[in-house]
C-alpha positions, 0 to 999 in steps of 0.5 A: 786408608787410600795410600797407593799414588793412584788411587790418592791422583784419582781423589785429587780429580774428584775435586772441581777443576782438578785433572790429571796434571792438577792432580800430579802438581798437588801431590808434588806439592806433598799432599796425599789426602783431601784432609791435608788441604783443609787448613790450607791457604790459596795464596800459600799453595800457589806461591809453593807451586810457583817456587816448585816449578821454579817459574811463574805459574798463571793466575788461574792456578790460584782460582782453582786452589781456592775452590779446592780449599773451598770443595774440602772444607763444604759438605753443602757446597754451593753449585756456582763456587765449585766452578774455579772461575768464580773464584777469580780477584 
């Protein structure tokens, strides 16, 4: 089981459209597995991101949760969704 910080940033970025500072935000927001966003709302994780960092967060924030819930939840992912952009309203 992945249990160090490191080592669970370094999976976060395995996601598509998940760096560095994506990364440190999901594990802020307390998440420490890719598991623990499988039931997870875009609209929640963005809103919490928001209250979190006490100001308004870009929109494109939210294009990349719904891709990771997307990523986490799709063994055969298609190529086009993986892409946070294609996500957008």
């Amino acid at each position: 089981m992945i249990s160090a910080k490191p080592d669970i940033l370094k999976s976060f970025r395995t996601l598509p459209g998940v760096g560095k500072s994506i990364a440190e935000d999901l594990w802020n927001m307390g998440y420490r597995s890719l598991d623990e966003m499988k039931s997870e709302d875009p609209e929640d994780m963005y809103l919490r991101l928001e209250e979190l960092s006490g100001q308004h967060v870009d929109r494109c924030m939210l294009y990349v949760f719904r891709c990771v819930v997307y990523c986490v939840n799709t063994v055969k992912r298609d190529p086009h969704l993986e892409k946070w952009w294609n996500w957008k309203d």
